[in-house]
C-alpha positions in Angstrom: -32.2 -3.6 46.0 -29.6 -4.1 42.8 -29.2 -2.0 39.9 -28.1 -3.6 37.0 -26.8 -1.5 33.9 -27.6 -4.0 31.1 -26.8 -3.8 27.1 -24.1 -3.0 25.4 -24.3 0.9 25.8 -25.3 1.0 29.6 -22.0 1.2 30.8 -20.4 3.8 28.2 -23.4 5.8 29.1 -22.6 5.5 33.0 -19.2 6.7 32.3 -20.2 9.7 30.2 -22.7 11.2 32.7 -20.2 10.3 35.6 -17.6 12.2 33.0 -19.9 15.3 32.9 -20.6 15.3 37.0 -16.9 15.3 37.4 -16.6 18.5 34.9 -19.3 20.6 36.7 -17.4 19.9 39.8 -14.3 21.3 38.5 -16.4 24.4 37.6 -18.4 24.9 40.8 -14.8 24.0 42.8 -12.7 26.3 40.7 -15.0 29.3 41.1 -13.7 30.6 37.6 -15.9 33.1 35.5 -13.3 32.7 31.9 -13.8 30.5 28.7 -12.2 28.0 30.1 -14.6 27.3 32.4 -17.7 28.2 30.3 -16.7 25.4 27.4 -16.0 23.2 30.5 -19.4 23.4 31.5 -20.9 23.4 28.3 -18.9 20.5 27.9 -20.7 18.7 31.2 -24.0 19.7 30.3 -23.2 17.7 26.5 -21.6 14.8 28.2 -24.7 14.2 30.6 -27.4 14.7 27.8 -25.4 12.2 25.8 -25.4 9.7 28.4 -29.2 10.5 29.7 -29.8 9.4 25.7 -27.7 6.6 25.4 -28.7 5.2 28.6 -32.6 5.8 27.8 -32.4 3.8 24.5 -30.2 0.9 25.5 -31.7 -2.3 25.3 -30.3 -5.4 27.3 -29.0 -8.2 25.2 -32.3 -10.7 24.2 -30.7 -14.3 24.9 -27.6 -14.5 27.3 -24.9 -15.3 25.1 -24.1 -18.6 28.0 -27.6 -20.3 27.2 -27.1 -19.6 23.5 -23.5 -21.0 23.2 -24.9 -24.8 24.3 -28.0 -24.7 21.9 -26.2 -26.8 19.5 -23.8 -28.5 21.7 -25.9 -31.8 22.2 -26.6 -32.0 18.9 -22.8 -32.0 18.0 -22.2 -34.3 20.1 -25.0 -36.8 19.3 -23.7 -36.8 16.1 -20.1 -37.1 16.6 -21.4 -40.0 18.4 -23.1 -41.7 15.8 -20.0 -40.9 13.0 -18.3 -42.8 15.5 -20.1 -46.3 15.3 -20.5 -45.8 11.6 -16.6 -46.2 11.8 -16.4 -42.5 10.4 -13.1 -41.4 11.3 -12.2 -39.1 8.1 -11.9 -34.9 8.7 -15.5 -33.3 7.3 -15.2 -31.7 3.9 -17.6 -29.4 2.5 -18.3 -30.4 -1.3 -19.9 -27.9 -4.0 -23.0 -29.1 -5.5 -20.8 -29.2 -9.0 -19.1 -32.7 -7.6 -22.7 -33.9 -6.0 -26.6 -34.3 -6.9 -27.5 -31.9 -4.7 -28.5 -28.4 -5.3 -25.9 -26.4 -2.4 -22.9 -27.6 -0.4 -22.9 -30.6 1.2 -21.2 -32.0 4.6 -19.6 -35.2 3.8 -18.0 -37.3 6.8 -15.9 -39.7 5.2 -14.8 -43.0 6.4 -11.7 -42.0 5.8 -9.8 -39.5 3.5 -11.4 -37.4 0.9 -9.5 -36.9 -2.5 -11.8 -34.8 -4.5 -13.6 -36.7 -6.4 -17.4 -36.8 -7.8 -20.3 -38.0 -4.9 -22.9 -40.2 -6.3 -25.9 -40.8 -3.6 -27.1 -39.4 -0.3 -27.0 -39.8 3.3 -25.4 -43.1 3.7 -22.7 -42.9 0.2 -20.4 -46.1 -0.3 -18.0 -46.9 -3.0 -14.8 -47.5 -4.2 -13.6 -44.7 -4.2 -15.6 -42.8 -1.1 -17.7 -44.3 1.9 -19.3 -41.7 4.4 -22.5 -39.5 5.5 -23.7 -37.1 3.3 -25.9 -34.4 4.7 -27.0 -30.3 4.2 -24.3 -28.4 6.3 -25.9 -27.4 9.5 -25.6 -23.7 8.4 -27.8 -24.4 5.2 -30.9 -22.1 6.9 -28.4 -20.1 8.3 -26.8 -19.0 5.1 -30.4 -18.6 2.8 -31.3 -16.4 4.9 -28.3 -14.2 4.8 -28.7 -14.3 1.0 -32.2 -13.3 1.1 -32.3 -10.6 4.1 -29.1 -9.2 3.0 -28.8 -10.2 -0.5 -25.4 -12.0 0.4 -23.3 -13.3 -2.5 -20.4 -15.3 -2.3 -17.5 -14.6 -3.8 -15.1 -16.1 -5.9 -11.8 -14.7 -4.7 -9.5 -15.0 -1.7 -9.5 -11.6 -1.0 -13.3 -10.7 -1.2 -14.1 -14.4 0.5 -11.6 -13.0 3.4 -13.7 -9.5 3.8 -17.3 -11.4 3.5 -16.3 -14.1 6.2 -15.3 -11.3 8.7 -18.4 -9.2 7.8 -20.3 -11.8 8.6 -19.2 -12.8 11.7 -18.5 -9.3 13.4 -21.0 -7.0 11.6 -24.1 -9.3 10.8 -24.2 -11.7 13.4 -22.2 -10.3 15.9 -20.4 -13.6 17.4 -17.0 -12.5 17.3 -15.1 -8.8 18.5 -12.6 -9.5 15.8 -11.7 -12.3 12.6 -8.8 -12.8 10.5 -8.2 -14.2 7.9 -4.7 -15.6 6.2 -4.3 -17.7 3.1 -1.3 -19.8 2.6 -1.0 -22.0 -0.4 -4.5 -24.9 0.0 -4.2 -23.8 3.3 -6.7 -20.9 5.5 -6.3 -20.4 8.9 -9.3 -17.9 10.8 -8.7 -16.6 14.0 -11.3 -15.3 16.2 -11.6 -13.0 19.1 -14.2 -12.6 21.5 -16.4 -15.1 20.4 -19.6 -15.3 21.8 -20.4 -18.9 22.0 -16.8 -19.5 22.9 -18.5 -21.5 26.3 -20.2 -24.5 24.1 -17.0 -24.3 21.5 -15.1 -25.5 24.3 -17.4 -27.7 26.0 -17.5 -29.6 22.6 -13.6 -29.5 22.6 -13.3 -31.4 26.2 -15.8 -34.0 25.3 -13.4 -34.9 22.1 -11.5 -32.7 20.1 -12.7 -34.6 16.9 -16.3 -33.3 17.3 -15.0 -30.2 15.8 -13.3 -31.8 12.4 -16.1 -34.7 12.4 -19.0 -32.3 13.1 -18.5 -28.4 13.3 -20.5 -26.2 14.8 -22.9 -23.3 12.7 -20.1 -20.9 12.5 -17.2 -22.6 11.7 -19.4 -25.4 8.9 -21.0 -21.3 7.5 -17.2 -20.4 6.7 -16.6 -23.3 4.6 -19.9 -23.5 3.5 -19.0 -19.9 2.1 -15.5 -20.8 0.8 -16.5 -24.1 -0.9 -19.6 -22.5 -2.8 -17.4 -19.7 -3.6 -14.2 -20.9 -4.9 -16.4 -24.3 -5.9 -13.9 -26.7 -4.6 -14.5 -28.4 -1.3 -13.2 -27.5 1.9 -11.8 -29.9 4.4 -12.0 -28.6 7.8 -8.7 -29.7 9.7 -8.9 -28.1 13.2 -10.5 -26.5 14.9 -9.3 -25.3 18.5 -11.0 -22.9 21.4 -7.7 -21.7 23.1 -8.4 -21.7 27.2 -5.7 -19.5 27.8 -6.4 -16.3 25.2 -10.3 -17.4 24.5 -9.5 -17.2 20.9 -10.8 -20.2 18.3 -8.4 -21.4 15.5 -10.1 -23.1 12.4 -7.8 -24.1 9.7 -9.5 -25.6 6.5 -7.9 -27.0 3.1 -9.0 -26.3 0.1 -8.5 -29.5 -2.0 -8.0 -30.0 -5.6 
């Protein structure tokens, strides 16, 4: 018969009642009646009830974080796939409903390279000046819920854009241990750490490393969904790389003019 310590508490709570055990024993071995030994047991007897607690109320994780990781994976693919025949070869921007029809940002994959300029039409867009697919990013129900759940509003300023991304994706959702965020010029560049759907990031990656730019997952299309509607410029997403050897992801979007 296995025991299995699931959620993200069980172990902490192991190690604090095994904590506490090891304290009494020092009391009971030592055979010392002083303070010492008195705020050491009291000690044990806080450490064990914390753990008891702790271990009593910890849930285990609803969705293993390896099935949830390859939800979207197919998906990604199928339509990298079909960019592909189209003769879609551009990176994806993400285009602010000011410079479209449409009432949020929108994923254009261009046939080429984007330049900024106003989009006239939907879903299958051609002109002189811009040819591609235009479609709702793939975090568009993502993102209206945050704004109605957690009144989210984007900002309109580096800084403040820099703090909501990360607050997003360690505090709310909980996909990442840790994001940063740097600015340079046009440029951003997010690093995260201890992502949680890191597995289908990098099966994406092996199958072709343009599925990312052509077709980016949730997260990394939510991020320049949230920069493009906040600084209203769009956002072309340039790379995006899940690193085998640290099992970091590096995004790097540019904000065009």
């Amino acid at each position: 018969m296995s025991f299995t310590i699931s959620g993200r508490y069980g172990p902490g709570s192991i190690v604090l009642i095994i904590t506490a055990g090891i304290c009494a024993g020092i009391v009971s071995l030592s055979g010392r009646q002083d303070l010492i030994s008195a705020a050491l047991l009291v000690s044990s007897v806080i450490l064990f009830l914390t753990g008891v607690l702790l271990l009593t109320f910890s849930r285990p994780d609803s969705i293993d974080d390896r099935f949830v990781s390859l939800l979207q994976v197919q998906g990604t693919m199928n339509t990298c796939t079909v960019a592909a025949e189209l003769g879609l070869s551009g990176l994806s921007c993400f285009i602010p409903k000011s410079r479209t029809k449409a009432p949020y940002v929108m994923h254009l994959i261009p046939v080429g390279d984007y330049s900024g300029e106003l989009i006239d039409g939907s879903v299958f867009i051609s002109g002189e000046e811009c040819s591609g697919l235009l479609l709702p990013p793939v975090c568009l129900l993502l993102l209206n819920e945050l704004k109605r759940s957690f009144q989210l509003t984007i900002p309109d300023s580096k800084e403040e854009l820099s703090i909501l991304i990360k607050e997003i994706a360690v505090d709310v959702l909980e996909v990442a241990g840790d994001l940063e965020v740097s600015w340079s010029g046009n440029g951003v560049h997010i690093r995260m750490d201890g992502f949680r759907l890191y597995r289908g990031c990098r099966q994406v990656s092996e199958e072709s490393p343009a599925c990312c730019t052509l077709s980016p997952c949730v997260i990394c299309s939510l991020f320049a969904t949230c920069i493009s509607e906040g600084m209203e410029r769009p956002v072309q997403v340039d790379r995006c790389v899940p690193e085998k050897s640290t099992g970091m992801v590096d995004i790097i979007y540019t904000v065009l003019s």
